[in-house]
Each structure stands twice: as structure tokens, then as C-alpha cells.
C-alpha positions as CSV (number, residue, x, y, z in Angstrom):
1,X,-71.4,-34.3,54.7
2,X,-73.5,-37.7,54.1
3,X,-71.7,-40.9,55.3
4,X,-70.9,-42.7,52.3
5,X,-71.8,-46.2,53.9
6,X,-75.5,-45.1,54.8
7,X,-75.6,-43.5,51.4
8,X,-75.0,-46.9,49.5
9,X,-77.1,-49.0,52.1
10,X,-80.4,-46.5,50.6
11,X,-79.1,-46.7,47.2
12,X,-78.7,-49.9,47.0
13,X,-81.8,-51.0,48.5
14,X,-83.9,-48.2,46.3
15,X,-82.3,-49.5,43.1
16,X,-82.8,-53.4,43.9
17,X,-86.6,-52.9,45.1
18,X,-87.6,-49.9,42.1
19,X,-90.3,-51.7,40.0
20,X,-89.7,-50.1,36.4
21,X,-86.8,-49.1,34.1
22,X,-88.1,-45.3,34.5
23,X,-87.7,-45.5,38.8
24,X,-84.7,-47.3,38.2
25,X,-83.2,-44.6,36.4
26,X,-84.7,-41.9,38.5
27,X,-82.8,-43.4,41.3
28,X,-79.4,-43.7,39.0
29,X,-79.0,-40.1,38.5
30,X,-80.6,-39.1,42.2
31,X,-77.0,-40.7,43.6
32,X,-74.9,-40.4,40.7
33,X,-75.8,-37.7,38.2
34,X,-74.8,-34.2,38.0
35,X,-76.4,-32.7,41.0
36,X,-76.5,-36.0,42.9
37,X,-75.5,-37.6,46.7
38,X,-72.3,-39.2,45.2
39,X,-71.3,-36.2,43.0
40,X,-71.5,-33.9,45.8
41,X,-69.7,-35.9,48.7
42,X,-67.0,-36.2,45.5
43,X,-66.6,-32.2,45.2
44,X,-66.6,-31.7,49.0
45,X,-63.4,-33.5,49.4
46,X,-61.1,-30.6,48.8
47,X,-63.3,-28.6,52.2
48,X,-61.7,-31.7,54.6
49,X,-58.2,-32.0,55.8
50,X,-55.4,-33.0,53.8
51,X,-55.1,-36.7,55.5
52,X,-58.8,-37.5,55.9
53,X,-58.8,-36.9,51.6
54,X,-57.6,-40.2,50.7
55,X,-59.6,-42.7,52.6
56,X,-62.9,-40.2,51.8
57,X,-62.3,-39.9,48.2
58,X,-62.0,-44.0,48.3
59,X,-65.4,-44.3,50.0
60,X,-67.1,-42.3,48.0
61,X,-65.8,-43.9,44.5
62,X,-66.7,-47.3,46.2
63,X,-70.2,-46.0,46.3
64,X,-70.1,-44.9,42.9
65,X,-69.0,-48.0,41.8
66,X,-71.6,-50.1,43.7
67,X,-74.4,-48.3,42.2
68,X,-73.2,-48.8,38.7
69,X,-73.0,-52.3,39.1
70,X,-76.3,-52.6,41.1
71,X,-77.9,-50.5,38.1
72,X,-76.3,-52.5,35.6
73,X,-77.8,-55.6,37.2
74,X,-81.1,-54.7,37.4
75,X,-81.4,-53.3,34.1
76,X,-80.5,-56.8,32.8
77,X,-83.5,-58.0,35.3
78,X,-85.9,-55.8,33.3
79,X,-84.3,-57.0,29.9
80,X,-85.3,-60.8,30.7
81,X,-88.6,-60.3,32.4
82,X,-89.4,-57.9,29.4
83,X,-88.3,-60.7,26.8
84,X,-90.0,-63.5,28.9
85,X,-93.2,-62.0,29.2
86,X,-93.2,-61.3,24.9
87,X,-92.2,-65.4,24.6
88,X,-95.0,-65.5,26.5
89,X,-97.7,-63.9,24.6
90,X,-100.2,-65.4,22.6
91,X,-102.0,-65.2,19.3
92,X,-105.5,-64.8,19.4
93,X,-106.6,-66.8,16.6
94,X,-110.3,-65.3,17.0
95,X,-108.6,-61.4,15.4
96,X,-109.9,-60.7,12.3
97,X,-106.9,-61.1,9.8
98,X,-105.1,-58.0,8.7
99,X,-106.0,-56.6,5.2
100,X,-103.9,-57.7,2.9
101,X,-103.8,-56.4,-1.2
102,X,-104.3,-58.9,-3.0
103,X,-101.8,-59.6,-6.2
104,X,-103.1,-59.9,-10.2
105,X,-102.2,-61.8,-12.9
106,X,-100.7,-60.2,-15.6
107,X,-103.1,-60.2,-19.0
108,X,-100.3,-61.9,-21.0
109,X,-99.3,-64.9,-18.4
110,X,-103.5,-65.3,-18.5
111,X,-103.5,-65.1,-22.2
112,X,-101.0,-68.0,-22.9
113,X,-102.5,-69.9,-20.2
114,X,-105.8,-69.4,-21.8
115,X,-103.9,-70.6,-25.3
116,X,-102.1,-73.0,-23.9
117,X,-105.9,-74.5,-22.1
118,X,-107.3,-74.2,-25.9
119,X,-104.9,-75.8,-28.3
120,X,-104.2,-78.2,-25.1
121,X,-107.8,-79.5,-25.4
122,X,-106.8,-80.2,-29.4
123,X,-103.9,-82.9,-28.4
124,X,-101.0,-79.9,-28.7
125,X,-98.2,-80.3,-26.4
126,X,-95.9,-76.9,-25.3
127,X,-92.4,-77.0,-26.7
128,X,-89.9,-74.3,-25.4
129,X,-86.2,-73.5,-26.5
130,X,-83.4,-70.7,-26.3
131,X,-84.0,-66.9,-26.6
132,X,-80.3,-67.0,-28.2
133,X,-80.2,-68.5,-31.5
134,X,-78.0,-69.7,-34.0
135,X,-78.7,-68.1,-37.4
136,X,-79.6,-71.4,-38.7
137,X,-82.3,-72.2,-37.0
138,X,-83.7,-68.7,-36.7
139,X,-83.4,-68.3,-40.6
140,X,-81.7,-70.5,-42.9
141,X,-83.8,-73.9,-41.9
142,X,-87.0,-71.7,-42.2
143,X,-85.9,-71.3,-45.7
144,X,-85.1,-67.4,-45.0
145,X,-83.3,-65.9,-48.2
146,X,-80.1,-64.1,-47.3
147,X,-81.1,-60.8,-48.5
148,X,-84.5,-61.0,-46.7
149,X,-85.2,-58.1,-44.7
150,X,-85.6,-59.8,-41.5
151,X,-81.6,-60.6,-41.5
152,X,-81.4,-57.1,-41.6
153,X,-79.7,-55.6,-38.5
154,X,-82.1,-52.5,-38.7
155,X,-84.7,-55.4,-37.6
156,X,-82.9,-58.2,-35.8
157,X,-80.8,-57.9,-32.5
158,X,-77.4,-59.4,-33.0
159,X,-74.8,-60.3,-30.8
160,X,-71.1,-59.5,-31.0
161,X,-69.1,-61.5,-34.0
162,X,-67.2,-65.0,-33.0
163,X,-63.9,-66.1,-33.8
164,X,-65.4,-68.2,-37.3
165,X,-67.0,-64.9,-38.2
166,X,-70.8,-66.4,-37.5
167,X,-73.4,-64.1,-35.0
168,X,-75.5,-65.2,-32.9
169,X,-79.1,-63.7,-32.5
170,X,-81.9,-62.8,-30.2
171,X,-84.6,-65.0,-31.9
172,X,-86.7,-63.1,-33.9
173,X,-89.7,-65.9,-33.7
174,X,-90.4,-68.9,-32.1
175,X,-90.2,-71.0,-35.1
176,X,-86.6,-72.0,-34.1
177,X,-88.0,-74.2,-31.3
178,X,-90.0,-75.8,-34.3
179,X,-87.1,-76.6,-36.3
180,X,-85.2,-77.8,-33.3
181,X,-88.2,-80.4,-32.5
182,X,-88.4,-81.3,-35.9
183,X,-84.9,-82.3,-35.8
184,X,-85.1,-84.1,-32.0
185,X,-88.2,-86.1,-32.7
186,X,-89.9,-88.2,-35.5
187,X,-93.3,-87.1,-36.8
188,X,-96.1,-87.3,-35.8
189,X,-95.9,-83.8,-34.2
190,X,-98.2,-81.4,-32.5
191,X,-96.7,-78.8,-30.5
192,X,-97.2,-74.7,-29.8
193,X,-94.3,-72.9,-28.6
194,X,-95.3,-69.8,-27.1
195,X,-92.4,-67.8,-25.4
196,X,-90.1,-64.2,-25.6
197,X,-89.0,-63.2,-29.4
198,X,-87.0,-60.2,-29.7
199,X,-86.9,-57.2,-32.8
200,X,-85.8,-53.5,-33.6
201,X,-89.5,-52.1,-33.3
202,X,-91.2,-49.5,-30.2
203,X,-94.5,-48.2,-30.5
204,X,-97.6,-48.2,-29.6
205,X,-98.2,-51.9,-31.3
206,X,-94.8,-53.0,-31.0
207,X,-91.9,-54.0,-28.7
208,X,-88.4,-54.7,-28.6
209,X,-89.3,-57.2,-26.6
210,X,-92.9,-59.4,-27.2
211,X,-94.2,-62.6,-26.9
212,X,-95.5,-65.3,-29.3
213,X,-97.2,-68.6,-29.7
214,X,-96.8,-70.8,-32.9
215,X,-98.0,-74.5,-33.8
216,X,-97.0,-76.9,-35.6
217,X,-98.4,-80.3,-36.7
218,X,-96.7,-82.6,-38.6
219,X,-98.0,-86.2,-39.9
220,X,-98.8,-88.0,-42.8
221,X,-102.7,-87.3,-43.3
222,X,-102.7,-83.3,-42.2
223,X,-104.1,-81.3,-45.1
224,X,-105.3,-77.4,-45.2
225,X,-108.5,-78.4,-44.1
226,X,-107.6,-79.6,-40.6
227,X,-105.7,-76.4,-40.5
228,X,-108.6,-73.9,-41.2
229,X,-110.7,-76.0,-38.8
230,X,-108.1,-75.8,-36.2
231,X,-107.7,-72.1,-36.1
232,X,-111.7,-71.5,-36.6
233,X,-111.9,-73.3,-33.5
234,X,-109.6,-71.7,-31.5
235,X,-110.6,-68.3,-32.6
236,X,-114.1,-68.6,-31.7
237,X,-113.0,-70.1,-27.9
238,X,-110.2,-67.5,-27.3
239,X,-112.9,-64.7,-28.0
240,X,-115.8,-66.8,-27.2
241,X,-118.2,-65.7,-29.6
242,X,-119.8,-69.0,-31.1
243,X,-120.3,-67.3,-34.5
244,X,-117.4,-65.8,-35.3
245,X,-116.9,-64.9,-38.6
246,X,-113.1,-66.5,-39.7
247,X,-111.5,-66.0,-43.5
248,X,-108.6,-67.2,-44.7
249,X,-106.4,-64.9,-47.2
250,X,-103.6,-66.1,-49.3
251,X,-100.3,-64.2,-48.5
252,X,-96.8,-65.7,-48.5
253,X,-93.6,-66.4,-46.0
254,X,-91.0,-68.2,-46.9
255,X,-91.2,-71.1,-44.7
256,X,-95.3,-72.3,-45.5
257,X,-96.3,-72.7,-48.9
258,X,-99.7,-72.3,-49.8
259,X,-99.5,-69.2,-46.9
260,X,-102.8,-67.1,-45.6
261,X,-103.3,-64.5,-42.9
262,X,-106.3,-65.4,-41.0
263,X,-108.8,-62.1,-40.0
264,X,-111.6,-62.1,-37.6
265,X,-115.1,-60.6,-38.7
266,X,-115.5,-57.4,-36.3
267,X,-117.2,-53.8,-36.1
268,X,-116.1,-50.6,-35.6
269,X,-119.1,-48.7,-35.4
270,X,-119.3,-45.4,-33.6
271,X,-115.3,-45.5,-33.6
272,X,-115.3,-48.6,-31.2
273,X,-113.8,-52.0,-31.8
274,X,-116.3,-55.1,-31.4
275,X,-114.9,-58.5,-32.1
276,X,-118.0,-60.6,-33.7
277,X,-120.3,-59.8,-36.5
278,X,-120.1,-56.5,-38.6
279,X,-118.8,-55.3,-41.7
280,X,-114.7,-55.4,-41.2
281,X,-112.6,-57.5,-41.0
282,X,-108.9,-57.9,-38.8
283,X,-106.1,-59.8,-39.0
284,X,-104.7,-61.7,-35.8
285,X,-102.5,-64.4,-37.5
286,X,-100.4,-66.1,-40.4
287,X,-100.2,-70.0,-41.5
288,X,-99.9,-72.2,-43.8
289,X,-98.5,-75.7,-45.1
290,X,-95.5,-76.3,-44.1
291,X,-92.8,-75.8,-46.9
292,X,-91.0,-78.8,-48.4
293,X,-87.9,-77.4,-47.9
294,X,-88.6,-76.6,-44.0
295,X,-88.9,-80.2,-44.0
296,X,-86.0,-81.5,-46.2
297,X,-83.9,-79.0,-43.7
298,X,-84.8,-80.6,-40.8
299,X,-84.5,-84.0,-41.4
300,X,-88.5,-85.0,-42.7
301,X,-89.6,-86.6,-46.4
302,X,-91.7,-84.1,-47.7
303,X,-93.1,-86.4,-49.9
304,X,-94.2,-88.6,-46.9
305,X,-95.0,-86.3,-44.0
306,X,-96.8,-82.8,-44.7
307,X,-98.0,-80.3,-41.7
308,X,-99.5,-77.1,-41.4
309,X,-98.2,-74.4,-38.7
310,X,-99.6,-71.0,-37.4
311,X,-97.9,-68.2,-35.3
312,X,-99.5,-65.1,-33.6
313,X,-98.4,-62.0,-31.3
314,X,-99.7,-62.4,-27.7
315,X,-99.8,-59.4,-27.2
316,X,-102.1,-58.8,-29.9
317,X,-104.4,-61.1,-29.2
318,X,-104.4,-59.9,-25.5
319,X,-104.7,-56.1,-26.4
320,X,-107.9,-57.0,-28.4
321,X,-109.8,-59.3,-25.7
322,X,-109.1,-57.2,-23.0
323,X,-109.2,-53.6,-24.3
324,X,-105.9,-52.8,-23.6
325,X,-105.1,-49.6,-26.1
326,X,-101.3,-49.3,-25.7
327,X,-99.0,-52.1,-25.9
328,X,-96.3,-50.0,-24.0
329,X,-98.5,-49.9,-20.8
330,X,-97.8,-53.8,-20.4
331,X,-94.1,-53.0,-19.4
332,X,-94.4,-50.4,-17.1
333,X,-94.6,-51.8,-14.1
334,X,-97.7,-49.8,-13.0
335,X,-99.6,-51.2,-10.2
336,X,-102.5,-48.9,-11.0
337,X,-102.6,-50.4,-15.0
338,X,-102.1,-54.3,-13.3
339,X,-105.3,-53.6,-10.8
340,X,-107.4,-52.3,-13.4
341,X,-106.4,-55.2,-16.2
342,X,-105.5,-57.8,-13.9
343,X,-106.7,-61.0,-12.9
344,X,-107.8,-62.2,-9.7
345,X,-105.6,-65.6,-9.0
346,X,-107.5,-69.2,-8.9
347,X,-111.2,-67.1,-9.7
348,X,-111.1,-67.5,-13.4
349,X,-113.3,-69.1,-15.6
350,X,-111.8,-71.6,-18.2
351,X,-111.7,-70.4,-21.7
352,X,-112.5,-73.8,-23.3
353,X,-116.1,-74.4,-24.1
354,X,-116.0,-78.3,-24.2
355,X,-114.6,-80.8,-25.7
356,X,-112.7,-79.4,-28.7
């Protein structure tokens, strides 16, 4: 049998001087594993005499212990030269960079940016409010009958009933946040509000959820003129078609009196849509004067101040300039769909085509 002291003097000495975590543990199991120096000295205690079996056995688990701890130690030795030398490392700042996808802009944050650069350029300033309304601002100061259909819960989201008996509302426009700065600040006023507006409608034109932009100016001087030459303007810089054809015809809502849907001239020869000159005609938007009573609601002298305002789907407006066929598709959260209608970030040109 091996003496134990010679066998933990080599040991020892091997596991201090091994140069790599793989030696080290090749040395580890040579003494201590299954088959190994230590192990075997162990079993061959029961072949010497009964008084020699104590002071043997003691040996040999001194040695055990001895390389465990050496083993241990140098294994931490590894651990810090290993961490030092990655502390150490260096970037090499002539690498080409890694490849990297590059994100899009979704077609209706460009859309009201590309609004909001238009009507901007005209003196408008943006107005924003609540998503949750109170019904008087959503309806009743718009001079919304109660039996109108829009009050309907069939078309409006409401919420749960209060104590007073009253329901709140997911706002079905963004006229609210016109009433609300009517009532906030003195005329003159020039605002568009686009934002989130919520009704019961899902198709392929139509969303639960959807976004619009209104305006509103209100003064002493503003006539229907300034508002048809307003919206002619913007139409023909949002599409950017100089010539765009742009009619005005009379309709009604409750809250603008005289009323009129605008329509673009377009074409849909060959059973595609071309914004610009041909022989139809589509509607993007309502307006009109503001109603007396809009005004009286909120606080204005209709027989001082008048005003026109305007509202339109984004959406719509978006689908149109861009070619997108399914209004569903903008909700999806498909990658694929924002690569191929996206827009690259800080690489795209303004809408505005002057001075407005």
C-alpha cells in the first residue's frame, strides 16, 4: 500500500502547479474518485491489522481532505484569473456594427403628424382631453337630441350606472375636447383635436376603437368661406395633388348649421382607386358653422362670435393615401404588415408644400 504522506506531497504539488480547470480535474478524480490512490488506500484498510486500522484510516482521510481543499482553492484561482482577464478585454471600435432591424412608424402616428404639420402651418394649435366622458359634453352641449341614434347603446360604449343614476361614456368623437375648450378659454379659438374615439362598429372600414381629428375656429370675422378655403387647402397638401378637385355638399348634424360633407374628385378606372382628377367623387369629411346653440351651451354669444369646425376619421384618410385595403390590418400587430406600410424614422419628407 502507497504511504499516504508521499501520496498527498504529489497531489498536492500536481493540483497547485496544473495549468487549466480540465488538468485540475483530471488530477481530482486520479487521487480521489472512484478508482483512485485515496479510494483505494481507503478499501485496503480492512487487509491490515486490527490496531494499525485507526491511525491508517486517519491518514488516509487527512489526505482526502487536503486535496479537497487544495482543489477548492485553485478552482477559485481559475474563477479570478478567468474574470480578470474578461475585465480586461477590449472593444474594438474598428468592428463593423452588428445588424440591427430597424423599427417603422406606424401609418396612423405618421398620418396625424402629417395633419397636425398641415393645419399647424394655418395657426391651429392641438387640444387633447379624456377618452371618458360625461354625457354632456359628448352629447347634450353638441346639441345631441335624446332620441338620436348615437345615444343608442347599440352604438355607444357605456359604462356601468352611478349612484345619481347618470353613465359615463367612452367618447364617441372628439368634439367633447371642443366643448371643454370652449368653456376653458375665450374666443378667439383655433384648435384640432385629433385623438382615440370609441363605438359599437367592426369591419372592414370600422373599429371599435379608431382615431380622429376635428377643428374648430372660433372668432368674430370667420365665415363659410374661410372654412371651404381651409379644407381645400389641406386636402390638396395631405394628398399632394395641386389640383385637386374639392366640393362641398349640404348635409346636416346637429351641432353645425349650414352642414356639408366635403368629397375629393378621384377615379376608379380599371377597378382601381386614384385620388385626383376623374369622374367620381368620395367623401373624407363633415363641417360646418358652428351651431348657435353649440355656442350658447358653452358659454359664447352667438350673435358676437361665429366659427366653423370640421372632423374626419384617420384612419380613413390613412387607408386612402397609403393603399391600405383593410382597416382591421392596422391592429394586428403584424410585423410583416408594419415593414411593408411603415415608415422609416427621421427620413420623411414634410407634407406641407409652403407657406400655407
Amino acid at each position: 500500500m502507497d504511504d499516504p504522506q508521499k501520496v498527498k506531497e504529489v497531489a498536492l504539488t500536481s493540483i497547485r502547479t496544473s495549468q487549466s480547470p480540465a488538468e485540475l480535474e483530471g488530477y481530482v478524480i486520479q487521487y480521489t474518485g472512484r478508482q483512485g490512490v485515496v479510494t483505494q488506500g481507503l478499501r485496503g484498510l480492512g487487509s491490515l491489522p486490527a490496531a494499525e486500522r485507526p491511525a491508517a484510516g486517519a491518514a488516509w482521510n487527512a489526505v482526502k481532505e487536503a486535496i479537497a481543499q487544495a482543489s477548492e482553492d485553485k478552482r477559485a484561482e481559475f474563477h479570478s484569473s478567468g474574470l480578470a482577464a474578461q475585465l480586461a478585454e477590449r472593444a474594438d471600435a474598428t468592428l463593423p456594427a452588428m445588424p440591427a432591424a430597424q423599427g417603422r412608424i406606424h401609418p396612423i402616428s405618421q398620418t396625424i403628424d402629417e395633419i397636425i404639420a398641415i393645419f399647424g402651418e394655418m395657426g391651429f394649435v392641438v387640444a387633447e382631453g379624456p377618452h371618458i366622458e360625461d354625457d354632456f359634453y359628448n352629447f347634450t352641449a353638441l346639441n345631441i337630441p335624446p332620441e338620436h341614434p348615437a345615444r343608442q347603446e347599440h352604438d355607444t360604449f357605456y359604462l356601468p350606472e352611478r349612484a345619481d343614476g347618470s353613465r359615463l361614456v367612452l367618447r364617441t368623437h372628439t368634439s367633447p375636447v371642443q366643448v371643454r375648450t370652449m368653456l376653458k378659454q375665450k374666443p378667439p379659438i383655433r384648435i384640432i383635436v385629433p385623438g382615440r374615439t370609441f363605438r359599437c362598429d367592426h369591419d372592414a372600414t370600422h373599429s371599435p376603437m379608431f382615431h380622429q381629428v376635428e377643428g374648430l375656429v372660433i372668432d368674430r370675422t370667420t365665415h363659410m368661406g374661410h372654412l371651404k378655403g381651409c379644407l381645400i387647402e389641406f386636402c390638396r397638401a395631405f394628398f399632394d395633388v395641386d389640383d385637386l378637385p374639392v366640393r362641398f355638399r349640404p348635409s346636416y348634424f346637429p351641432f353645425t348649421e349650414p352642414s356639408a360633407e366635403v368629397d375629393i374628385g378621384c377615379s376608379r378606372e380599371g377597378g382601381e382607386l386614384k385620388i385626383g382628377a376623374g369622374g367620381s367623387w368620395l367623401e373624407i369629411l363633415g363641417s360646418g358653422m358652428v351651431h348657435p346653440q353649440v355656442l350658447r351651451n358653452c358659454g359664447i354669444d352667438p350673435d358676437e362670435y361665429q366659427g366653423f369646425a370640421f372632423g374626419m376619421g384617420i384612419e380613413r384618410v390613412a387607408m386612402l393615401k397609403y393603399g391600405i385595403p383593410d382597416l382591421r390590418t392596422m391592429y394586428d400587430s403584424d410585423i410583416r404588415w408594419l415593414r411593408h406600410y411603415g415608415f422609416v424614422p427621421l427620413d420623411i419628407p414634410s407634407p406641407v408644400r409652403g407657406a400655407l
